[in-house]
C-alpha positions in Angstrom: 78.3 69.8 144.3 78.6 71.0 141.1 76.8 74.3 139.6 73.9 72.9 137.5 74.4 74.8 134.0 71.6 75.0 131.1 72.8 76.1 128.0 69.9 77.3 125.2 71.4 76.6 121.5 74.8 74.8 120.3 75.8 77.2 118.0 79.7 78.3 118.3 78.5 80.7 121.4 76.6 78.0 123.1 79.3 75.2 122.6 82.0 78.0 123.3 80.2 78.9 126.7 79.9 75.4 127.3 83.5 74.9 126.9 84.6 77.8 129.4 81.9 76.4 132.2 83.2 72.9 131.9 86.7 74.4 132.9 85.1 76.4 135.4 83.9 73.2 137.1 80.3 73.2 136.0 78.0 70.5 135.3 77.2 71.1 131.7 73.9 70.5 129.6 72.9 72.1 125.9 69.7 72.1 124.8 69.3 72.4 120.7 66.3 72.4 118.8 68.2 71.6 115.5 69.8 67.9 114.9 72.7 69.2 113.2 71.7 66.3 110.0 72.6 69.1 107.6 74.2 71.5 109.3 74.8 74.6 106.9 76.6 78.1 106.7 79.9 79.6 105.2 83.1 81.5 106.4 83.8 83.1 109.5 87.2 84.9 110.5 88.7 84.7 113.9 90.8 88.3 114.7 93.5 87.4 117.4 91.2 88.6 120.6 89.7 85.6 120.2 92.2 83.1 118.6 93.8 83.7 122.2 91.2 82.1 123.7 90.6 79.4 121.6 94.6 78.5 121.7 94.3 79.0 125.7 91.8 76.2 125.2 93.7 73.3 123.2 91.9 74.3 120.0 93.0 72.7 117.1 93.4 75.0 114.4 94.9 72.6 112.0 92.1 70.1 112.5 89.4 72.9 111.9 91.1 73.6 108.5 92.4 77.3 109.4 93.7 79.4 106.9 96.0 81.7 108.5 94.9 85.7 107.0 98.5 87.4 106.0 97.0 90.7 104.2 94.0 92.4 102.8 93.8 93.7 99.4 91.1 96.2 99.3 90.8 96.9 95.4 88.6 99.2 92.8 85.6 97.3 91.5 85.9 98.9 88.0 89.6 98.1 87.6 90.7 95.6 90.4 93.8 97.9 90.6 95.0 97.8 94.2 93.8 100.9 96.9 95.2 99.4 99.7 97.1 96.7 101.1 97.5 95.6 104.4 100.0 93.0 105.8 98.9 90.4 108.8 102.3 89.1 108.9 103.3 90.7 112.6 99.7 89.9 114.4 101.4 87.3 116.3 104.1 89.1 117.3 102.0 91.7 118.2 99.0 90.7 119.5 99.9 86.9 120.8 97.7 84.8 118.5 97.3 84.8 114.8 93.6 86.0 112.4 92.3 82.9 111.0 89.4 81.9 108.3 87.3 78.9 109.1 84.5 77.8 107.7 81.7 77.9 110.2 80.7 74.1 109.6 84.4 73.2 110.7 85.1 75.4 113.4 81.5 74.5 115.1 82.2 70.8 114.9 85.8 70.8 116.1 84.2 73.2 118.8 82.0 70.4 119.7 84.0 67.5 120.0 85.9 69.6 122.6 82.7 70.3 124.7 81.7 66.6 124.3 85.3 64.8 124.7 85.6 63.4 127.6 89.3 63.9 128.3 90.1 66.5 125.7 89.1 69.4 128.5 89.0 69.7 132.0 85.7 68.8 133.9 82.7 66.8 133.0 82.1 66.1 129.0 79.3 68.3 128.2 75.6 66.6 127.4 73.9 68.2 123.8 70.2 67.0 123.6 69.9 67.6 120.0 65.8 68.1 118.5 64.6 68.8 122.0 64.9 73.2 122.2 63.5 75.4 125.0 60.3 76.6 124.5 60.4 79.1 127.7 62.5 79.8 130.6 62.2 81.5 133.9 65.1 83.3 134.5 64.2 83.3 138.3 64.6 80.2 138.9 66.3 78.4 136.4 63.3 76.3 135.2 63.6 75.4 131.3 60.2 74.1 129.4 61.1 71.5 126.5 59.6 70.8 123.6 59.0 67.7 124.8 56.5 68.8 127.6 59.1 68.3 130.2 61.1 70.5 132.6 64.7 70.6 133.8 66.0 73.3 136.2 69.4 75.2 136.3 71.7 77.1 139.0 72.5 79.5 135.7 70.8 79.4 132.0 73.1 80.8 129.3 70.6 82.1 126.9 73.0 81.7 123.4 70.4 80.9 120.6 71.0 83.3 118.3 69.9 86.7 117.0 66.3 85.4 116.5 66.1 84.4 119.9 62.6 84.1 121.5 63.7 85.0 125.1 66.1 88.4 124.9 62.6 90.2 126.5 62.3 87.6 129.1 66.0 89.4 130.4 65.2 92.8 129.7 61.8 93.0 130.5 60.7 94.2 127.7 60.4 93.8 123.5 63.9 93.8 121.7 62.9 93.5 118.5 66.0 92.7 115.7 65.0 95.5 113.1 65.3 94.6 109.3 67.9 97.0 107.9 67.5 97.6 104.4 70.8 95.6 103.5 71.2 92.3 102.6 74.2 89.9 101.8 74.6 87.5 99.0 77.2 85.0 99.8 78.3 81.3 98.2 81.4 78.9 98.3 83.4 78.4 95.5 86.1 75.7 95.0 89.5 77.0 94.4 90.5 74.6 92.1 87.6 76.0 89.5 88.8 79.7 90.3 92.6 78.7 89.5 91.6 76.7 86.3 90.0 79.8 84.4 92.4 82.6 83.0 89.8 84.8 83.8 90.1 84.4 88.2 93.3 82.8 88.2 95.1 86.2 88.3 93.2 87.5 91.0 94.6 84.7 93.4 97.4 83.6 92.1 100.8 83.8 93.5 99.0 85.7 96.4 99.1 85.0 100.2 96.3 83.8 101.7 93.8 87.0 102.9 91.1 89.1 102.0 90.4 90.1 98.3 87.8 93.2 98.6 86.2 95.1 95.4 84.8 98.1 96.3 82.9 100.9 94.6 81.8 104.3 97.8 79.5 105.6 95.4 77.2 103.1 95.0 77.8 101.4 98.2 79.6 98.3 96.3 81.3 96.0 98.8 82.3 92.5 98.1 84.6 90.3 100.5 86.2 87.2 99.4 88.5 84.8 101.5 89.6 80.8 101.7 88.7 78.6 104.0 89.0 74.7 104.7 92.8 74.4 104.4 93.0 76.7 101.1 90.5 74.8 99.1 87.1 76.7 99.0 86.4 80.6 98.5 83.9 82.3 100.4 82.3 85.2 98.8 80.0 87.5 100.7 78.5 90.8 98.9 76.5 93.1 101.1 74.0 95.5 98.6 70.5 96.9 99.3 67.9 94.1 99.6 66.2 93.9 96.6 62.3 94.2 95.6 62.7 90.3 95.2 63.8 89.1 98.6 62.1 91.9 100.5 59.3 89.0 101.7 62.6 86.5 102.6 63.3 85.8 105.9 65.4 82.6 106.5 69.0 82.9 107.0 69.3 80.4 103.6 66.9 81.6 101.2 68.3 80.8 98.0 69.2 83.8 95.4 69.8 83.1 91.5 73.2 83.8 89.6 71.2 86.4 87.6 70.2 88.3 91.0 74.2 89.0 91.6 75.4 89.3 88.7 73.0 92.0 87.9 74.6 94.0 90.6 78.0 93.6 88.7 77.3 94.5 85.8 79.3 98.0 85.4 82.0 96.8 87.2 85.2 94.8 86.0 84.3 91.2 84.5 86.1 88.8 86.5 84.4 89.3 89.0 81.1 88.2 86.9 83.1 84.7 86.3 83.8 84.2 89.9 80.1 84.3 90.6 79.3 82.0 87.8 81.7 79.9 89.1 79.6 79.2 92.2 77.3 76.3 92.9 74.8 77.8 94.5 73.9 81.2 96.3 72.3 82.2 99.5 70.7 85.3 100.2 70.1 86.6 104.1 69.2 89.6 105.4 71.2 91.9 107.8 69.3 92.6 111.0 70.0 95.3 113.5 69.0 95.5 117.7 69.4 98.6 119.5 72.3 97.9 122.3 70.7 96.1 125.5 70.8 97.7 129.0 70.8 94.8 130.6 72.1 90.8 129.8 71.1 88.9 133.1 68.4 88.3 135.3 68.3 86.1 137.8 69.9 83.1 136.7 69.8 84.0 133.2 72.4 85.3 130.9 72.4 86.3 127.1 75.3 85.3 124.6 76.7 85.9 121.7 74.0 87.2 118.6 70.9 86.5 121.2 72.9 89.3 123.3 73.9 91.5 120.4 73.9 92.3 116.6 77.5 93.0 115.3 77.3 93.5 111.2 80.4 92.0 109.7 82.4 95.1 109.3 85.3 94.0 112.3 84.4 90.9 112.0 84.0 90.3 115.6 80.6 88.7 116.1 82.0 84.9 117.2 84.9 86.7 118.5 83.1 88.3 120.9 80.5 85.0 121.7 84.0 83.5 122.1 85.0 86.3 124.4 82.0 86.0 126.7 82.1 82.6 127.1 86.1 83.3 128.5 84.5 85.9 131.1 82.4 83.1 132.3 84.9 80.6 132.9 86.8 83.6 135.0 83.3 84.4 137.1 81.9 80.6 137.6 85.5 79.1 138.4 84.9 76.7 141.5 82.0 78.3 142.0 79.1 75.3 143.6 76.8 77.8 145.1 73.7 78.8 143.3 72.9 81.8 145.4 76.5 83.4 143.6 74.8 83.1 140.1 72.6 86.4 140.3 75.7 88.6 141.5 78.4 86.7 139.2 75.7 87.6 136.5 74.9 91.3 137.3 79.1 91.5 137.5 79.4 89.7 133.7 76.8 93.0 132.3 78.9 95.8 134.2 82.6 94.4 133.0 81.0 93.7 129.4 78.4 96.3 128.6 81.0 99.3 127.7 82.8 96.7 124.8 79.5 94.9 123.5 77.9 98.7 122.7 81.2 99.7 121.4 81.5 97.1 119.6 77.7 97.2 117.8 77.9 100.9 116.9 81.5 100.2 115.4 79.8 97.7 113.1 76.8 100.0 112.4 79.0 102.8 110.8 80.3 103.3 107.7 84.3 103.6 107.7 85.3 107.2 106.8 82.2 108.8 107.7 81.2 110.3 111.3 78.0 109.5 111.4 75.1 109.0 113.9 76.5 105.6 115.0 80.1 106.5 115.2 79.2 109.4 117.2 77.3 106.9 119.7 80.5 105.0 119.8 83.0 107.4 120.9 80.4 108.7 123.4 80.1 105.1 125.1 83.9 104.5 124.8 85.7 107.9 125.1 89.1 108.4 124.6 91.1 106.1 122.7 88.8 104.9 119.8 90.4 104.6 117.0 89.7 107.7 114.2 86.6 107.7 112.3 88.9 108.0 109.2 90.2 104.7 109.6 89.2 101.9 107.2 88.4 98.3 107.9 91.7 96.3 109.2 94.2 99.1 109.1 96.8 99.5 111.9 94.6 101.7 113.9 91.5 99.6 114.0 93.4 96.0 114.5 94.6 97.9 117.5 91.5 98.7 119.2 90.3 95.4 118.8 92.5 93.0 119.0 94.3 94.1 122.0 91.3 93.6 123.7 91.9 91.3 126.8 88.3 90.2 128.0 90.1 87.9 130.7 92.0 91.2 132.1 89.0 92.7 132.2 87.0 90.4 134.5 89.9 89.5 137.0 89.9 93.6 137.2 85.7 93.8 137.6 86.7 90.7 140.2 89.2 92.3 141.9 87.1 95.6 142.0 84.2 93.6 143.7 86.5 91.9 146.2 86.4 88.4 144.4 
């Protein structure tokens, strides 16, 4: 018989988890409070680490409207002169898989028709019961309460309902708060067509490969990111700053900001990138949230995922990566596996292959390229040798390497093999 699996939320680690434990042979059922009738959000990249994965799986890229990234122009806010440039054009070559810029609506739906098909993957077609979420779980035995007053119980729970999850302390045992952090991000959708119209953008873009187009300004802490998504057509702007006095009562992931909130934070810097702003439709504000590293992601027959498991700022852009990555190191552990009393060990196994790259990985994304700070000093005491130097910036040679040769598949057969599996 089948291993009974409960998956709490459908976002891209739920459906990606769901996707690996269908392969794995499992009998699959997600459980979503939302009913995805106006399903929201912007851009997310995909660094190679985890386009592997997604390839391994018959993901269609093309179909989810992937813009392959070729370089990075990092550039000076006052001047938009170039400081940098970095060229994407060997990642397959070197790392097996390309980067690629999705918007998160795209990717997530493309991610469920492949959990739901029922010949697109192999194993059962996954079941989503959309407007019915988990209201509590005991991670002994498997039991899940709905919000519907009923019960269902599961050989294994994957807990993968984001980073305001209600049950990260019924793993750990105790309270995990996700901290507010002082910093906030602005961030909108713009359609190319109105950025290539105007004199004032067009240059910025034009006769450019597809990548990322960054402003910066150390000083002040000015950091804006910009990339295309769906097929070339829309520009997703993101610009991290201090939360300000306004918003400091704002907690939804979509509160809305006004033009005159951002552009008041570029006002000493070079103009166009005031038009670009004014060229959005609308803008949402949300607030970056920080959790301390966890000691522990299973108990029982529970398992954290993705944001529930861990808070990854944007810096690497590796927070669906590694959702994506996890969900692979499942598929490895549960493969042919039918017998619930495995679940616990399997488990315990994921947290001690995992733990070293997931605490990496947060601390990485707390620190502040160029700067040895508190965080990056916590970093290179969890990983040891062969982190990449502090003085490395965002996407340069040195940090691709560190991430994107990560193989999470090598590493479970090796924890396997280790545990005589």
């Amino acid at each position: 018989m089948s291993l009974r699996v409960g998956i709490i939320g459908a976002g891209i680690g739920g459906l990606s988890a769901a996707i690996g434990l269908r392969r794995a042979g499992a009998q699959v059922e997600i459980f979503e409070r939302s009913t995805f009738t106006n399903e929201v959000g912007a851009a997310l990249t995909i660094t190679p680490n985890g386009s592997r994965i997604l390839d391994s799986w018959g993901f269609d890229a093309v179909k989810a409207g992937i813009v392959e990234a070729v370089n990075m122009r990092i550039v000076h806010a006052h001047s938009l002169e170039n400081a940098s440039v970095e060229d994407f054009s060997t990642l397959q070559r070197e790392f097996g898989a390309t980067m690629g810029f999705y918007h998160r609506v795209d990717l997530h739906s493309r991610l469920r028709e492949m959990a739901e098909s029922s010949d697109a993957q192999p194993g059962e077609a996954v079941a989503i019961n959309l407007g019915n979420g988990v209201v509590d779980v005991d991670c002994a035995t498997g039991v899940l309460a709905l919000a519907d007053g009923t019960e269902v119980t599961k050989d294994l729970v994957v807990i993968a309902d984001g980073i305001k999850s209600n049950f990260v302390s019924k793993v750990t045992g105790k309270e995990e708060p996700a901290r507010d952090m002082g910093w906030s991000a602005y961030r909108c959708l713009i359609p190319m067509e109105d950025i290539m119209n105007d004199e004032h953008t067009r240059a910025i873009f034009e006769n450019q490969p597809p990548g990322y187009w960054a402003p910066f300004y150390i000083p002040k802490a000015f950091y804006l990111v910009s990339y295309p998504c769906r097929d070339n057509k829309t520009l997703n702007i993101v610009l991290r700053h201090t939360t300000q006095p306004q918003d400091n009562g704002k907690v939804d992931w979509h509160t809305p900001a006004t033009h005159d909130d951002v552009l008041a934070l570029m006002k000493d810097y070079h103009p166009s990138l005031s038009h670009v702003i004014k060229k959005a439709p609308d803008i949402k504000m949300y607030k970056l949230l920080r959790r301390e590293p966890l000691e522990t992601y299973s108990r029982g027959r529970a398992v954290l995922l993705g944001d529930a498991a861990h808070t990854v700022l944007p810096i690497h852009a590796q927070g669906a990566v590694m959702a994506i990555e996890e969900a692979a190191a499942l598929e490895l552990l549960f493969k042919g596996v039918t017998d619930p009393n495995l679940v616990a060990s399997r488990l315990e196994l994921y947290g001690k292959v995992l733990k070293k790259h997931i605490h990496v990985n947060q601390y990485l994304g707390d620190t502040v390229p160029g700067f040895h700070d508190h965080y990056r000093q916590k970093a290179e005491e969890v990983w040891g040798d062969g982190l990449f130097p502090y003085t490395a910036y965002n996407f340069t040679a040195p940090v691709r390497q560190f991430f994107y040769s990560y193989d999470v598949r090598h590493e479970i057969t090796k924890g396997m093999e280790e545990a005589g599996l």
